[in-house]
C-alpha positions as CSV (number, residue, x, y, z in Angstrom):
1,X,-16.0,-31.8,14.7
2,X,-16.4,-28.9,12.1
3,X,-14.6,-28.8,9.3
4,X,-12.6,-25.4,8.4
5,X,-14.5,-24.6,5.5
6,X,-18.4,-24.9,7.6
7,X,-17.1,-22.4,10.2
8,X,-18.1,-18.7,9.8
9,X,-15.5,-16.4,9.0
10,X,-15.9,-14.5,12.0
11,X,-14.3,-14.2,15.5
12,X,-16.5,-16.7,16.9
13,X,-15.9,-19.1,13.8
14,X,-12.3,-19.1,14.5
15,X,-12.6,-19.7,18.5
16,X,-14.1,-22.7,17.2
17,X,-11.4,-24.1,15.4
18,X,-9.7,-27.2,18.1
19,X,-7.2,-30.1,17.4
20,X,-9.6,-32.1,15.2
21,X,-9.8,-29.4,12.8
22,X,-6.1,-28.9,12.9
23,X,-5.7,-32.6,12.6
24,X,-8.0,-33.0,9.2
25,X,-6.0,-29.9,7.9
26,X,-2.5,-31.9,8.3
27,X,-4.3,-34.6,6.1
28,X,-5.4,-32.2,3.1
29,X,-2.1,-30.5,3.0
30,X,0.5,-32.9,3.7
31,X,0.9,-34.8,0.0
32,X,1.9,-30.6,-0.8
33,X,4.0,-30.1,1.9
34,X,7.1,-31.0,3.5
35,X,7.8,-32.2,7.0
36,X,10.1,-29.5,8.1
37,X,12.9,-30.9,10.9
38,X,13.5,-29.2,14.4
39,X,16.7,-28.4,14.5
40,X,19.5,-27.6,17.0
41,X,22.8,-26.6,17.6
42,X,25.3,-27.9,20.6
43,X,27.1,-24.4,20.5
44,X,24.7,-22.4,20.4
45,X,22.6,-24.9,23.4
46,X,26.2,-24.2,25.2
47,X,25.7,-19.9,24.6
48,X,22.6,-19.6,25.6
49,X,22.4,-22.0,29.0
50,X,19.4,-23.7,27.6
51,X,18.1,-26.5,24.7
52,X,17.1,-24.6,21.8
53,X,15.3,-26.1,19.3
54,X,14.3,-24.3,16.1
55,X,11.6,-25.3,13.3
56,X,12.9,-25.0,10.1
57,X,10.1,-23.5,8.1
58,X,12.6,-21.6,6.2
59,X,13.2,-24.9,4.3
60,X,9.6,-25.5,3.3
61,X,8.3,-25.2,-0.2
62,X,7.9,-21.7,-1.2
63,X,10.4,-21.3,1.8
64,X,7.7,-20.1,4.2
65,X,5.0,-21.8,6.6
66,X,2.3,-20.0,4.9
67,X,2.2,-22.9,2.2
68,X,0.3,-24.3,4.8
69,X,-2.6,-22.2,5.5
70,X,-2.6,-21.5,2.0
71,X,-2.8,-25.2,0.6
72,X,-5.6,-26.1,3.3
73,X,-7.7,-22.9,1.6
74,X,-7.2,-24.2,-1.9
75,X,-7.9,-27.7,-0.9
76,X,-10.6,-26.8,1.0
77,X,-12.7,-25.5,-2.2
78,X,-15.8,-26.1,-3.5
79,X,-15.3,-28.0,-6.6
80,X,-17.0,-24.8,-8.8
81,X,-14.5,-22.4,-7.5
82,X,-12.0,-21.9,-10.8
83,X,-10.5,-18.8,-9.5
84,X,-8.4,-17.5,-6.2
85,X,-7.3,-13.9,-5.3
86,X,-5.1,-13.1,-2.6
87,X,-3.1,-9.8,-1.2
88,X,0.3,-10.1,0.5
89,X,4.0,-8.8,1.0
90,X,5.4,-11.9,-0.6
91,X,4.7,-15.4,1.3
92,X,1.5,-16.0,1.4
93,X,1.4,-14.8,-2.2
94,X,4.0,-17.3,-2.9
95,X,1.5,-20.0,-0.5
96,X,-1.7,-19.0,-2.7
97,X,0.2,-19.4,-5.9
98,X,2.0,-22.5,-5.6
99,X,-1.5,-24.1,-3.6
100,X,-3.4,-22.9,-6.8
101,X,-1.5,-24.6,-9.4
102,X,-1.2,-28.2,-7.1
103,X,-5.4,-27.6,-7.8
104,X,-5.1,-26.3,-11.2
105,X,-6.8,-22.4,-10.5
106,X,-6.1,-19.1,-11.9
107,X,-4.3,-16.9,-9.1
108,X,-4.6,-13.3,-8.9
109,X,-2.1,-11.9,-6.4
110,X,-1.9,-7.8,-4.8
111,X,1.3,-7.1,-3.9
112,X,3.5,-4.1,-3.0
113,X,5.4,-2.4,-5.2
114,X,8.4,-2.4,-3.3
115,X,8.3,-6.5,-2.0
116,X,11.5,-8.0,-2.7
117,X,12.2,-9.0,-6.0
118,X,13.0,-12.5,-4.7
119,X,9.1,-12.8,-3.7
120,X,7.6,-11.6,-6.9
121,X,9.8,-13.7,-9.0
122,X,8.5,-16.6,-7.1
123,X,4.9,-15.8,-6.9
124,X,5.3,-14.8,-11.1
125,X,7.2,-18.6,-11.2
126,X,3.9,-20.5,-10.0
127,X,2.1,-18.8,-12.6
128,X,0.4,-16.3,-10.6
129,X,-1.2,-12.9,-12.0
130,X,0.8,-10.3,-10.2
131,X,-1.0,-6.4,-9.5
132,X,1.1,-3.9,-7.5
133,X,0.2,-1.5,-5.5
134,X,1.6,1.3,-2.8
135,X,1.6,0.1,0.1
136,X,1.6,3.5,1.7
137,X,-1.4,5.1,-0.5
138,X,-3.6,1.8,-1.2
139,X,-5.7,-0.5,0.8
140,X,-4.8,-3.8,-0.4
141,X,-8.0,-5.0,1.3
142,X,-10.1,-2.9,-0.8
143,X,-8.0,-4.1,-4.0
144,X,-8.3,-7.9,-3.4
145,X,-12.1,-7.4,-2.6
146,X,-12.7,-5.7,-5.6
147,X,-10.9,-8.1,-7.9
148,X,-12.6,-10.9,-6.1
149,X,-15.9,-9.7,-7.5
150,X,-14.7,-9.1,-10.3
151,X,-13.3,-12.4,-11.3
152,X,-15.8,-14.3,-9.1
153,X,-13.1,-15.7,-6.9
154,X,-12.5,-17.0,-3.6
155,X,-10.5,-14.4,-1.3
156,X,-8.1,-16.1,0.7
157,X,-7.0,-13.6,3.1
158,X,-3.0,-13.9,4.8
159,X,-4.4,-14.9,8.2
160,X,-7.5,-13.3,9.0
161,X,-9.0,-17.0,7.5
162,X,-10.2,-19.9,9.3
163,X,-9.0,-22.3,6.6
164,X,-5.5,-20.5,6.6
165,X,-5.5,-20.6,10.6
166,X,-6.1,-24.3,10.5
167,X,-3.5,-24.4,8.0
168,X,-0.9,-23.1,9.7
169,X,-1.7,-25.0,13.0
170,X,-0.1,-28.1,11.3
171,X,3.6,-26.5,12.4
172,X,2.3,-26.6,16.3
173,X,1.4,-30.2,14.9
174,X,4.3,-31.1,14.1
175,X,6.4,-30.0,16.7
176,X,4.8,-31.6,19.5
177,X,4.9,-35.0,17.3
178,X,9.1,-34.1,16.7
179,X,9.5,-33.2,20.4
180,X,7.8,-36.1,22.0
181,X,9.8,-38.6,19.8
182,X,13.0,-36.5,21.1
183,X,12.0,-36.8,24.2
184,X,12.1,-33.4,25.9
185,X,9.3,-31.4,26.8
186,X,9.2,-27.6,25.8
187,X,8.9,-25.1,28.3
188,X,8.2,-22.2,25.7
189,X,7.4,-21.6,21.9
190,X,8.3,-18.8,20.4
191,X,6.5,-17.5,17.3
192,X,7.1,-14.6,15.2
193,X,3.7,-12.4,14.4
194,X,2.6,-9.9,12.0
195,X,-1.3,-10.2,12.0
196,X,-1.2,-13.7,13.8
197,X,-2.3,-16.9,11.7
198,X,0.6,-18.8,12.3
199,X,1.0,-18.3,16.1
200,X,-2.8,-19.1,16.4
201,X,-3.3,-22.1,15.0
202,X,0.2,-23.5,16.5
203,X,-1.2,-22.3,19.6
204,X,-3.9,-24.5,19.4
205,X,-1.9,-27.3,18.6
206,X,0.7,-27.5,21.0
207,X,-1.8,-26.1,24.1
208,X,-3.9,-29.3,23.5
209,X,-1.1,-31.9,23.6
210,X,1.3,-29.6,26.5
211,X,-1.1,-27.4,28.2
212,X,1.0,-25.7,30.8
213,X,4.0,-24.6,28.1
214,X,4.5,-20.6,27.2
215,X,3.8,-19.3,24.2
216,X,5.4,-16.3,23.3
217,X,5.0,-13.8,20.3
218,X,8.0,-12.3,18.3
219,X,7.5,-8.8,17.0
220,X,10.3,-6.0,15.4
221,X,10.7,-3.3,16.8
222,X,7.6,-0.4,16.6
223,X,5.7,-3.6,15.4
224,X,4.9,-4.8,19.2
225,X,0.7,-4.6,18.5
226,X,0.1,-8.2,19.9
227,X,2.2,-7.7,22.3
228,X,0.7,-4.3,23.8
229,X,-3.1,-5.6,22.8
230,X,-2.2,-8.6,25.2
231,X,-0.8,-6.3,27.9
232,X,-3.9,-4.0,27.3
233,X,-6.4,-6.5,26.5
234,X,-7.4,-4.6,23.4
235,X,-6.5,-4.1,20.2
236,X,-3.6,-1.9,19.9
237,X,-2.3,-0.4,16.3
238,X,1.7,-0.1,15.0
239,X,3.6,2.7,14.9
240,X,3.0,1.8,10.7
241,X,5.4,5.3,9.9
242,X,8.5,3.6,11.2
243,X,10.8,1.2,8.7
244,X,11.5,-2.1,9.4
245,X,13.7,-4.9,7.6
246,X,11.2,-7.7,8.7
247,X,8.8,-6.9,5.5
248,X,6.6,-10.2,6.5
249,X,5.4,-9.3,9.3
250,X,4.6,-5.5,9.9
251,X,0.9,-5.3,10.0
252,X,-0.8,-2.8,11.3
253,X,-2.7,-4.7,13.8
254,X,-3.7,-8.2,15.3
255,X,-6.5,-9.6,13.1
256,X,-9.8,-9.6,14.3
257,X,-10.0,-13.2,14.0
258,X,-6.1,-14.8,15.1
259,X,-6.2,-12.2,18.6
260,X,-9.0,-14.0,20.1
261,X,-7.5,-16.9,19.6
262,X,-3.7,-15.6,21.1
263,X,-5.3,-13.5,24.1
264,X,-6.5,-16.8,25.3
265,X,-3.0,-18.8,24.4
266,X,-0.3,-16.3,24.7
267,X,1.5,-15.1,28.0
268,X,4.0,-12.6,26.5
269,X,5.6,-11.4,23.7
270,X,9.6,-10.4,22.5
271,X,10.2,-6.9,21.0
272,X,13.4,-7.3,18.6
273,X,15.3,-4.5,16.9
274,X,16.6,-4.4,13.2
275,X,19.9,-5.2,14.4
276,X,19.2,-8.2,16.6
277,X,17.0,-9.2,13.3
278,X,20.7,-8.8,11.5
279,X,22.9,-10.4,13.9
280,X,20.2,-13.7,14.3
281,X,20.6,-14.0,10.7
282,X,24.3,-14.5,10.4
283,X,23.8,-16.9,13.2
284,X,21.5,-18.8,12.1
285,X,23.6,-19.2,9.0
286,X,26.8,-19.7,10.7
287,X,25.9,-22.5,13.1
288,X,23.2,-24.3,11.6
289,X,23.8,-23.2,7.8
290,X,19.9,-21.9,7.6
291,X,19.2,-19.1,5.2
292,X,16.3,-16.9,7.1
293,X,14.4,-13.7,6.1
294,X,14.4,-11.1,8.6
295,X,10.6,-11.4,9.3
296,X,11.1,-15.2,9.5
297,X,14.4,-14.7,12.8
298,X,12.3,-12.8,15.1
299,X,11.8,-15.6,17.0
300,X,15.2,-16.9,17.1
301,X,16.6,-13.4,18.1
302,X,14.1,-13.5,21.2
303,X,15.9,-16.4,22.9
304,X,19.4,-15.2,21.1
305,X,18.8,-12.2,23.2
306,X,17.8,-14.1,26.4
307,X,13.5,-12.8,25.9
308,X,11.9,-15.7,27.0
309,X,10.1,-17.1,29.5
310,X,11.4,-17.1,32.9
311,X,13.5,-20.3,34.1
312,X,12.6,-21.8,30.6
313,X,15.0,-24.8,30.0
314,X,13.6,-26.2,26.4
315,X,12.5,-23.3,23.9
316,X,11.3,-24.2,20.5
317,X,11.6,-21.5,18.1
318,X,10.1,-21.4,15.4
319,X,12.3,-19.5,11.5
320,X,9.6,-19.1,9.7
321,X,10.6,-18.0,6.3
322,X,13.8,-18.1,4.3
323,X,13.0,-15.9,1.4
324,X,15.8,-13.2,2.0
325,X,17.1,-10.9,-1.2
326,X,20.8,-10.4,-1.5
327,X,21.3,-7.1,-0.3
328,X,20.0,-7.8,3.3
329,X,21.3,-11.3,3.3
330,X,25.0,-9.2,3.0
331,X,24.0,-6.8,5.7
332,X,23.5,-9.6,8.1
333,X,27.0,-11.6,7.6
334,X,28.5,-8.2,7.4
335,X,26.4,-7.2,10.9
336,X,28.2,-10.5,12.0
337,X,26.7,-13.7,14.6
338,X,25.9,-13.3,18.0
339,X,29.4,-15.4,18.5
């Protein structure tokens, strides 16, 4: 098969990608990652009627899956490239920087001006070259292709990225290897999504080892795009004017690359509100002691609040990203757990 870096970065490129590619990408990422476990709770199994399982990527390195997608990029290289440039609201930044320095490249970073300090202190810490920008004012896309030129670097984009879609297939990888050797087969996945990387290539994954399972998206509230463009079967923009907690994953619409890939994989979606965000949090931290950023619960909160798949017995969930600051991490144990 095609390796990641020979397919075109294009819509058709990424329809391309299948589990072989997936499969090589485990192998160039895996000495920089860790295995994350899939976790579960007997109380909260007893609370919700059904086997929850939840994949603990808030407990990977850089405490986000997008070390993934990010590592498979770097590694995926030409050996002349000395320079990488990325744009992000904190993880994948944190991905690209970290990746860069396992390879030994300069990192140049676009951020927003108001991502939490937790996030730019990390991406700073992997000795990354920070730029801010407003978020609300300034394409980032137009800043990180600029600075690419300038520099002569690689742009490796959040998600809209063969190489980073391949990366972050490697979570659907490894949940279908931790459920078989639990023996229970999943009836639904639940994934958050902003612009879709991560629930594309673990899409991809799991469909080609348990074909007839659900796969769900998680969205915040005004942030539903995926889930309308699936209903629609077009591309459908956010409601970009409203606030929401779950920084990581408002973007203002699918990628043109990851939604081809989830309109043929996905069957629904989950629409969670700030509070539910709030209230998974605490939970999450009260049962199973797992710190999780609000972008990073979505998925949790859908089968918390009973949005999954109908007659589902076994839901894997996936908590994609731990990187919550302080003064939401209060909110949420002051918001309190579901029980």
């Amino acid at each position: 098969m095609s390796d990641p870096i020979q397919l075109p970065q294009t819509p058709k490129g990424a329809l391309q990608i299948d589990l072989a590619i997936i499969e090589a990408a485990a192998t160039r990422v895996n000495p920089y990652i860790y295995r994350t476990p899939l976790l579960q709770s007997p109380r909260l199994n007893d609370f919700l009627g059904f086997q929850l399982l939840i994949k603990a990527e808030s407990l990977q390195h850089t405490g986000s899956f997008k070390l993934r997608g990010a590592t498979n990029a770097v590694w995926s290289l030409d050996k002349d490239v000395s320079h990488v440039v990325a744009y992000s609201s904190g993880n994948h930044a944190q991905g690209v920087a970290r990746a860069a320095a396992t390879r030994g490249l300069k990192a140049t970073i676009v951020m927003p001006e108001d991502t939490p300090a937790i996030k730019l202190e990390g991406t700073k810490a992997f000795g990354a070259n920070v730029i801010t920008y407003n978020r609300y004012k300034e394409s980032r896309e137009d800043i990180g292709m600029e600075l690419s030129k300038k520099y002569n670097a690689d742009l490796i984009k959040p998600y809209d990225d063969v190489r980073v879609i391949a990366g972050q297939g490697t979570v659907g990888l490894e949940i279908v290897q931790q459920a078989r050797a639990e023996g229970v087969l999943p009836d639904a996945v639940i994934c958050c999504c902003g612009g879709g990387g991560l629930i594309a290539g673990l899409s991809i994954a799991f469909h080609a080892h348990f074909h007839k399972s659900n796969i769900w998206c998680a969205e915040p509230e005004f942030y539903d795009d995926t889930k309308r463009s699936l209903e629609s079967d077009q591309i459908q923009r956010a409601d970009t004017k409203q606030i929401s907690i779950c920084d990581a994953i408002v973007t203002p619409e699918p990628g043109k690359l990851t939604f081809p890939i989830n309109r043929q994989h996905l069957s629904g979606g989950a629409v969670i509100t700030d509070e539910e965000v709030l209230k998974t949090i605490a939970t999450l931290f009260k049962h199973l002691k797992l710190v999780v950023e609000p972008g990073g619960a979505v998925a949790v909160a859908a089968a918390l609040t009973g949005q999954i798949p109908s007659g589902s017995k076994t839901v894997v969930a996936v908590a994609s990203g731990g990187n919550v600051d302080n003064t939401i991490f209060k909110r949420a144990l002051s918001a309190g757990a579901f029980f």
